[in-house]
C-alpha positions as protocol buffer text, in pm:
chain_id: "A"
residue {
  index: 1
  type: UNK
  ca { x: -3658 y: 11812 z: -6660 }
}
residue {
  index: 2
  type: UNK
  ca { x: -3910 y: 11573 z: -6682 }
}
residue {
  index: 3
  type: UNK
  ca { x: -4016 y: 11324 z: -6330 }
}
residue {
  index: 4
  type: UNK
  ca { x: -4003 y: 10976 z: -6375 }
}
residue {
  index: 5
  type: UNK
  ca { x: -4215 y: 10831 z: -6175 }
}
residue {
  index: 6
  type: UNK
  ca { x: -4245 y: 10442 z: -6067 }
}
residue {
  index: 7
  type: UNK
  ca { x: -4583 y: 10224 z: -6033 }
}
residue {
  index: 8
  type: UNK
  ca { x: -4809 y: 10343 z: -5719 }
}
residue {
  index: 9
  type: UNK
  ca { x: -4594 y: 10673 z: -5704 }
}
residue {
  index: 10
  type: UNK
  ca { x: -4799 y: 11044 z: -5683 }
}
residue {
  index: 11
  type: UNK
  ca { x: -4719 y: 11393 z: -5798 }
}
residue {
  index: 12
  type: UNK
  ca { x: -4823 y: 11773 z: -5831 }
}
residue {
  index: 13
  type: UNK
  ca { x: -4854 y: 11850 z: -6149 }
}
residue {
  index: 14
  type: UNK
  ca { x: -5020 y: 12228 z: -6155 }
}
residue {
  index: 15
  type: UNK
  ca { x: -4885 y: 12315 z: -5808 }
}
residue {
  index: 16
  type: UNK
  ca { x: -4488 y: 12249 z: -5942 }
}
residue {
  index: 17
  type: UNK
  ca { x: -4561 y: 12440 z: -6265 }
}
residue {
  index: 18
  type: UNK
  ca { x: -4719 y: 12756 z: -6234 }
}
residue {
  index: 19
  type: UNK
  ca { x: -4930 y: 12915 z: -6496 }
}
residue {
  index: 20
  type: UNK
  ca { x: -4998 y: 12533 z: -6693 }
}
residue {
  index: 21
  type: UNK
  ca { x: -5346 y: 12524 z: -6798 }
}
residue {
  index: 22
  type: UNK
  ca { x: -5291 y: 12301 z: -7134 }
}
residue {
  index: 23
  type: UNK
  ca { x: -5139 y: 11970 z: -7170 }
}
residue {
  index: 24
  type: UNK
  ca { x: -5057 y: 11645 z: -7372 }
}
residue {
  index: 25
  type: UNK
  ca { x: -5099 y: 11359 z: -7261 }
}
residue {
  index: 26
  type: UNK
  ca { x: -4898 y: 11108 z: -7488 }
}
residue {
  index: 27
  type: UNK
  ca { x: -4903 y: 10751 z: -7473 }
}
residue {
  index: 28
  type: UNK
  ca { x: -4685 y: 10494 z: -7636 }
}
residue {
  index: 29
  type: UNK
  ca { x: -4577 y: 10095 z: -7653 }
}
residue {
  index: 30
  type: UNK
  ca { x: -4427 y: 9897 z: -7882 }
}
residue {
  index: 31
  type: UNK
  ca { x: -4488 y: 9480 z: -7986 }
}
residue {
  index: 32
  type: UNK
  ca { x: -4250 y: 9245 z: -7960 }
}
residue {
  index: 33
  type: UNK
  ca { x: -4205 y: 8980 z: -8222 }
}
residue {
  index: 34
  type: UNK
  ca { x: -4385 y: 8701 z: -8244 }
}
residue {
  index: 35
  type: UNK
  ca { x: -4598 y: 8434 z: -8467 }
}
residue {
  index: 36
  type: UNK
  ca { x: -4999 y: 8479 z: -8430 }
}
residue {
  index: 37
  type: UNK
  ca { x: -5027 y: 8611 z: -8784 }
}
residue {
  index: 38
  type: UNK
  ca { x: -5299 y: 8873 z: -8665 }
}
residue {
  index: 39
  type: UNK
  ca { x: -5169 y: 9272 z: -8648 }
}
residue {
  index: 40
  type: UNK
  ca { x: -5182 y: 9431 z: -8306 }
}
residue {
  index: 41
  type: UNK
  ca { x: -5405 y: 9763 z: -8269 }
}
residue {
  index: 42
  type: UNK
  ca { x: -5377 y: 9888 z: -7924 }
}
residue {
  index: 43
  type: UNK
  ca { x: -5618 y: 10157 z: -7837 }
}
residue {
  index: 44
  type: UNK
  ca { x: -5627 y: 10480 z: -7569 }
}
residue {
  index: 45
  type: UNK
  ca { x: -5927 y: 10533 z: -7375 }
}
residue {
  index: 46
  type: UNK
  ca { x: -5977 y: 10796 z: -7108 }
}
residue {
  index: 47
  type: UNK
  ca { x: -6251 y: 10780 z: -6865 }
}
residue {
  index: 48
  type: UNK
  ca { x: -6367 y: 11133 z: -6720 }
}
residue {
  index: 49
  type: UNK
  ca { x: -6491 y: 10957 z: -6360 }
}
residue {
  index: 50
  type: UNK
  ca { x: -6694 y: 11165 z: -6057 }
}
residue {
  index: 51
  type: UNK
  ca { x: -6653 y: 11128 z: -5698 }
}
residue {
  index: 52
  type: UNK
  ca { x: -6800 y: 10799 z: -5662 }
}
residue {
  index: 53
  type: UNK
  ca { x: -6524 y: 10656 z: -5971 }
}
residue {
  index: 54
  type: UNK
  ca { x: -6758 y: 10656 z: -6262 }
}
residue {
  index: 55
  type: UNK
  ca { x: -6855 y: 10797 z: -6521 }
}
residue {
  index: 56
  type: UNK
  ca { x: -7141 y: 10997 z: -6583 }
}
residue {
  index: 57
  type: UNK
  ca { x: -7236 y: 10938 z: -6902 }
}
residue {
  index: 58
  type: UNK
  ca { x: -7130 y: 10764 z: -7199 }
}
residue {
  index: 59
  type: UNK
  ca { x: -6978 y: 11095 z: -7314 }
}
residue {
  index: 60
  type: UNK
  ca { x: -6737 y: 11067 z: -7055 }
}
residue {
  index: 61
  type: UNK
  ca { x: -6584 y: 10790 z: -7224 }
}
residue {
  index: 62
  type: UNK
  ca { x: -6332 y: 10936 z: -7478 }
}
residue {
  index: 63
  type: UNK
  ca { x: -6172 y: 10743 z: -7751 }
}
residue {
  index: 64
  type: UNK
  ca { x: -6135 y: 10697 z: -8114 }
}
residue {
  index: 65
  type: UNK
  ca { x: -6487 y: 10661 z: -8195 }
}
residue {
  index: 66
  type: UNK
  ca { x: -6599 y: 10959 z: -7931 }
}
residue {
  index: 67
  type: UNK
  ca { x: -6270 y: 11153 z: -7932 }
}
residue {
  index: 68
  type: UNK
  ca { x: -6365 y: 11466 z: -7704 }
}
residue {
  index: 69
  type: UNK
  ca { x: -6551 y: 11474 z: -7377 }
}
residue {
  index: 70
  type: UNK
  ca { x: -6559 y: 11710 z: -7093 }
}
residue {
  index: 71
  type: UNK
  ca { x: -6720 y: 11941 z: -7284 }
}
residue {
  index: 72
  type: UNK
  ca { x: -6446 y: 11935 z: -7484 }
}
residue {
  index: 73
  type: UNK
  ca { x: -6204 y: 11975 z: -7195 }
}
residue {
  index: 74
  type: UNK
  ca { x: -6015 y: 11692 z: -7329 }
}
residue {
  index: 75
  type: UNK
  ca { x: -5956 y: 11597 z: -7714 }
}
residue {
  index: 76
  type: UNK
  ca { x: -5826 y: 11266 z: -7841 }
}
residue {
  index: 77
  type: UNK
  ca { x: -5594 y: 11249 z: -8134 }
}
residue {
  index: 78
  type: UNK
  ca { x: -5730 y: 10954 z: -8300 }
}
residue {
  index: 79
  type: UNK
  ca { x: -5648 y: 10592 z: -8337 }
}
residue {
  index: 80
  type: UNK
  ca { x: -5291 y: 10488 z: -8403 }
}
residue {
  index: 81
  type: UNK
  ca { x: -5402 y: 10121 z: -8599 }
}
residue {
  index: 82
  type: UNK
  ca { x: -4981 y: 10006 z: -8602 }
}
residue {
  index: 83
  type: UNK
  ca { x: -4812 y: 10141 z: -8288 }
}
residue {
  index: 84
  type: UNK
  ca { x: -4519 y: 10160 z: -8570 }
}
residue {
  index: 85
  type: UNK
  ca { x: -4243 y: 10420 z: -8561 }
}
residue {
  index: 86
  type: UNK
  ca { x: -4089 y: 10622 z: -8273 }
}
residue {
  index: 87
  type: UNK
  ca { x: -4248 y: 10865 z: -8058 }
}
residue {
  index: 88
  type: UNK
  ca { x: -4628 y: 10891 z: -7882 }
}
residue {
  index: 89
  type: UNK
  ca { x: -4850 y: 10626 z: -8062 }
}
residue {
  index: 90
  type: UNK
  ca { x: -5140 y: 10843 z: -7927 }
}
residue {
  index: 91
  type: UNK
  ca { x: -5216 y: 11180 z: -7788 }
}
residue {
  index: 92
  type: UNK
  ca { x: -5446 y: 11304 z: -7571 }
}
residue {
  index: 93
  type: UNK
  ca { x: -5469 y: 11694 z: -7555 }
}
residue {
  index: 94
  type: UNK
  ca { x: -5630 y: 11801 z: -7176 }
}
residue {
  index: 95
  type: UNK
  ca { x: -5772 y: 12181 z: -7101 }
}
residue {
  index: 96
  type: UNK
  ca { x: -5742 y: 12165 z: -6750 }
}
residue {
  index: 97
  type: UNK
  ca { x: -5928 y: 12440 z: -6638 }
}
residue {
  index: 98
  type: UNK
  ca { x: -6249 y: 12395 z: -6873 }
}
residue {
  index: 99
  type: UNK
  ca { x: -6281 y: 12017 z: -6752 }
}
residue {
  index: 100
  type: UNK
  ca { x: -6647 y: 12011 z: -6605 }
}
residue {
  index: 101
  type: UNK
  ca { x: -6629 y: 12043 z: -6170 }
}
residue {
  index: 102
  type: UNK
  ca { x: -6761 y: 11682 z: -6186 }
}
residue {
  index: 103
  type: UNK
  ca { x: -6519 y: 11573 z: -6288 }
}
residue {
  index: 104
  type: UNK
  ca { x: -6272 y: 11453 z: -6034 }
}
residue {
  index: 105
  type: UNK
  ca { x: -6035 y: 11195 z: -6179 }
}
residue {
  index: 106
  type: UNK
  ca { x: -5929 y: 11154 z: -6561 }
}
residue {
  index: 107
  type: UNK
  ca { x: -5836 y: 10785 z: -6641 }
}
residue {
  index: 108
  type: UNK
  ca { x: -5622 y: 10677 z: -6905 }
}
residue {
  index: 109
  type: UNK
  ca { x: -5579 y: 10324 z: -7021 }
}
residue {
  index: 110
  type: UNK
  ca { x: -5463 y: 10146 z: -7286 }
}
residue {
  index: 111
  type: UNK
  ca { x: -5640 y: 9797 z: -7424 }
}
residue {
  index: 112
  type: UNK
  ca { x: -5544 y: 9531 z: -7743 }
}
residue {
  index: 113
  type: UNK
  ca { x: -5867 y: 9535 z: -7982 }
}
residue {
  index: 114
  type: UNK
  ca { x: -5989 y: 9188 z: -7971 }
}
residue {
  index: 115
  type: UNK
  ca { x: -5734 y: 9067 z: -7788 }
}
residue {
  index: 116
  type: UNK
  ca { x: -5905 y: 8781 z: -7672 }
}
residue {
  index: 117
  type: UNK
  ca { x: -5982 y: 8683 z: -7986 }
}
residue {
  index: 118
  type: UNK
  ca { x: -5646 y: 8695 z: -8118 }
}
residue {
  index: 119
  type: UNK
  ca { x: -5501 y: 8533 z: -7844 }
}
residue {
  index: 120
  type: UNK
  ca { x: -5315 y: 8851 z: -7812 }
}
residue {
  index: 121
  type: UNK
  ca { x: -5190 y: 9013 z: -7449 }
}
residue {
  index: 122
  type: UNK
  ca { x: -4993 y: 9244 z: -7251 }
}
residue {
  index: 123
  type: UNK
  ca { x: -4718 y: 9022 z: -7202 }
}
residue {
  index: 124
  type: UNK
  ca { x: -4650 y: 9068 z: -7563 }
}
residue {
  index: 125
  type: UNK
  ca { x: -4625 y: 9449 z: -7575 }
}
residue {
  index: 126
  type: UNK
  ca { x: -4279 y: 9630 z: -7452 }
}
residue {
  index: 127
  type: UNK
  ca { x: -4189 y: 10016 z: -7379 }
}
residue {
  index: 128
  type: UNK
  ca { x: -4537 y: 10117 z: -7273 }
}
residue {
  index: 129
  type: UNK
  ca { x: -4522 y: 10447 z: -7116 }
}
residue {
  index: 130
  type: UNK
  ca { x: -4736 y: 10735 z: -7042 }
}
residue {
  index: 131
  type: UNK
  ca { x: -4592 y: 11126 z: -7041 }
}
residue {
  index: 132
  type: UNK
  ca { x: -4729 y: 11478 z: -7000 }
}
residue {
  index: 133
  type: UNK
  ca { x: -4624 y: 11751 z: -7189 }
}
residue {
  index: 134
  type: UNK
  ca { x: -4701 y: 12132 z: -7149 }
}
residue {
  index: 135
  type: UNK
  ca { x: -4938 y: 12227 z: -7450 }
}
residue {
  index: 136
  type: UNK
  ca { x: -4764 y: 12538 z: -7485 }
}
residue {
  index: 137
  type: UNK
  ca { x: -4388 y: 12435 z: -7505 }
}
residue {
  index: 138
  type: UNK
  ca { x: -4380 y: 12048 z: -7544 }
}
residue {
  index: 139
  type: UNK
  ca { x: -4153 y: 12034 z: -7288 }
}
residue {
  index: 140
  type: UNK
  ca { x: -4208 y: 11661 z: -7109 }
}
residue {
  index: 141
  type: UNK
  ca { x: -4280 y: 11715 z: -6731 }
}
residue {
  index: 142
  type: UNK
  ca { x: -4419 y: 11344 z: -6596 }
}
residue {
  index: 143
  type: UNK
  ca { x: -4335 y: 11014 z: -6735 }
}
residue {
  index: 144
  type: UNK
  ca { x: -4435 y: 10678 z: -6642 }
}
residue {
  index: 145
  type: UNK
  ca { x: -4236 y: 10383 z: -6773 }
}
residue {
  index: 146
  type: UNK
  ca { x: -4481 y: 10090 z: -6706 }
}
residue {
  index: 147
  type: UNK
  ca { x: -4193 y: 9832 z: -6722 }
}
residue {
  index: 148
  type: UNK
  ca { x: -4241 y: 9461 z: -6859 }
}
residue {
  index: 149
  type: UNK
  ca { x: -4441 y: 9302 z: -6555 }
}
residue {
  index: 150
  type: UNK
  ca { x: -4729 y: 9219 z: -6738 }
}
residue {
  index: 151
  type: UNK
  ca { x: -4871 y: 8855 z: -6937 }
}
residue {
  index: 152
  type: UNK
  ca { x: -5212 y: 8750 z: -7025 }
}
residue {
  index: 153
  type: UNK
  ca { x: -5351 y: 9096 z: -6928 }
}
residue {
  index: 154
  type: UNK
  ca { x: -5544 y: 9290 z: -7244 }
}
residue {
  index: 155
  type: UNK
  ca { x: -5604 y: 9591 z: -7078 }
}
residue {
  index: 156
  type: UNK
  ca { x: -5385 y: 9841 z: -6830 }
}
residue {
  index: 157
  type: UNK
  ca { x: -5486 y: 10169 z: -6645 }
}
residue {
  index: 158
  type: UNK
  ca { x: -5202 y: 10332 z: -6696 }
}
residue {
  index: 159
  type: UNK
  ca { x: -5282 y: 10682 z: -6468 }
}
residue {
  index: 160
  type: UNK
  ca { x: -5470 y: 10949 z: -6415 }
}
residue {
  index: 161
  type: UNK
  ca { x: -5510 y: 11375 z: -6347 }
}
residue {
  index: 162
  type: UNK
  ca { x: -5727 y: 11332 z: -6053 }
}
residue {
  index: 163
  type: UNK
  ca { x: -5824 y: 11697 z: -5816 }
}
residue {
  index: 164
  type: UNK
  ca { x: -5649 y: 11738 z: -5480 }
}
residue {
  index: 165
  type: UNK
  ca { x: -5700 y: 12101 z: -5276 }
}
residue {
  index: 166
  type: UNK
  ca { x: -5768 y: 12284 z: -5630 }
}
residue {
  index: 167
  type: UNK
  ca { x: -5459 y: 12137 z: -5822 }
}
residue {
  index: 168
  type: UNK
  ca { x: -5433 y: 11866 z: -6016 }
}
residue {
  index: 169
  type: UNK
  ca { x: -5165 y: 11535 z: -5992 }
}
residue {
  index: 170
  type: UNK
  ca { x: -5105 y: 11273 z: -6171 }
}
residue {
  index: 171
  type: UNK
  ca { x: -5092 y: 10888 z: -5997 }
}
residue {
  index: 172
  type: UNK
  ca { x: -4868 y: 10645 z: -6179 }
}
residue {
  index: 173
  type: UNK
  ca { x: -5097 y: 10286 z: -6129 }
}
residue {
  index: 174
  type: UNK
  ca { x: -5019 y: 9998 z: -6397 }
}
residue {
  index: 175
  type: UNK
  ca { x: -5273 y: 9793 z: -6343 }
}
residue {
  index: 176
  type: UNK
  ca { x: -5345 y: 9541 z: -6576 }
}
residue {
  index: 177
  type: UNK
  ca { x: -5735 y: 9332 z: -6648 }
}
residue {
  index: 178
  type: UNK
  ca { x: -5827 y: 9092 z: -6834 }
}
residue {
  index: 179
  type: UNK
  ca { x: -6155 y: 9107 z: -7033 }
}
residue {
  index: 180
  type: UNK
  ca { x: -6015 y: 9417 z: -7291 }
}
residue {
  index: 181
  type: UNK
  ca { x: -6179 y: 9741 z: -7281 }
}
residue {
  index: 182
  type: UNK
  ca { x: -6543 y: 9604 z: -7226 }
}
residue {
  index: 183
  type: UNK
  ca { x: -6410 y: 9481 z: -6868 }
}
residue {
  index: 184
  type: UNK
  ca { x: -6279 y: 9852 z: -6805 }
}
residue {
  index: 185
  type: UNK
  ca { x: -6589 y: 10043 z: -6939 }
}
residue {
  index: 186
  type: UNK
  ca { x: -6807 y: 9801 z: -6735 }
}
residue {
  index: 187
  type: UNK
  ca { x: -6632 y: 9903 z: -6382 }
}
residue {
  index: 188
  type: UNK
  ca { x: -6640 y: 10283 z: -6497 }
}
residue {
  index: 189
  type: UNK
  ca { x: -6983 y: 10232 z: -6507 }
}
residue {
  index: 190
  type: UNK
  ca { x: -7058 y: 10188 z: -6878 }
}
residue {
  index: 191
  type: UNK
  ca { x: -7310 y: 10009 z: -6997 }
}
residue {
  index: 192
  type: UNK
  ca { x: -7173 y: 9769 z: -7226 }
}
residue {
  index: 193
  type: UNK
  ca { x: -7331 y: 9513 z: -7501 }
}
């Protein structure tokens, strides 16, 4: 049975399940109605971040355009241009013991393409979650229902896998920017422009 977890809340994910070495990470939201005219495309971006919270290297940023990093430790599933139907809207697929020993903390977030420009935000999207999954089974052992607290934002860190004693947990954060993904990449140390 899968743990729910609420914003700010922590928890084991290797230690409580023996033996895991592969798993999904699956990410989802849906957009509520409304009258701008312009589609929505939300995107998934995961940051692979070292000890001092940034990355490395531009291939530590993994999305659509770059989907594996970590020496391909971790394997994105490609963009997801509607959000439509039911179900993940993205996936994420994470080898946990090949990621690279610098590697401390895997970030995931989710941002609106050219939201500013479309006058498009967070406070428009509902149902965003986050979940992991075993690889092997599919069987859903974390979720994270980020809830409906959110308005002019156009990006969110969802969570993260960060290193703790050996193991690996998961930490539930929902926190929203503004600024889209180029504000994000910029604090993870990308060099953006």
């Amino acid at each position: 049975m899968a743990i729910s977890l609420s914003k700010g809340q922590k928890v084991d994910l290797t230690k409580g399940n023996p033996g895991l070495t592969k798993v999904i990470v699956g990410l989802g939201w849906d957009v509520n109605k409304y009258d701008g005219g312009q589609d929505f495309d939300l995107d998934s971006s995961i940051f692979l971040l070292g000890d001092n919270g940034k990355v490395a290297s531009d291939g530590d940023f993994v999305f659509y355009n770059n989907p594996t990093g970590g020496n391909g430790s971790v394997v994105h599933s490609g963009d997801n241009r509607t959000g439509a139907g039911e179900g993940d809207d993205e996936q994420v697929v994470i080898d946990l013991q090949a990621v690279p020993a610098t590697t401390q903390r895997i970030t995931f977030t989710i941002t609106i393409h050219d939201g500013e420009a479309r006058n498009q935000n967070f406070g428009q999207v509902s149902n965003s979650y986050v979940r992991i999954l075993n690889e092997q089974n599919n069987e859903e052992l974390i979720r994270y229902d980020l809830g409906e607290d959110f308005s002019i934002e156009t990006a969110l860190v969802v969570g993260e896998l960060y290193r703790h004693n050996n193991e690996w947990k998961f930490s539930a954060i929902g926190s929203g920017y503004q600024g889209g993904l180029a504000a994000l990449a910029t604090d993870f140390g990308l060099q953006v422009g």
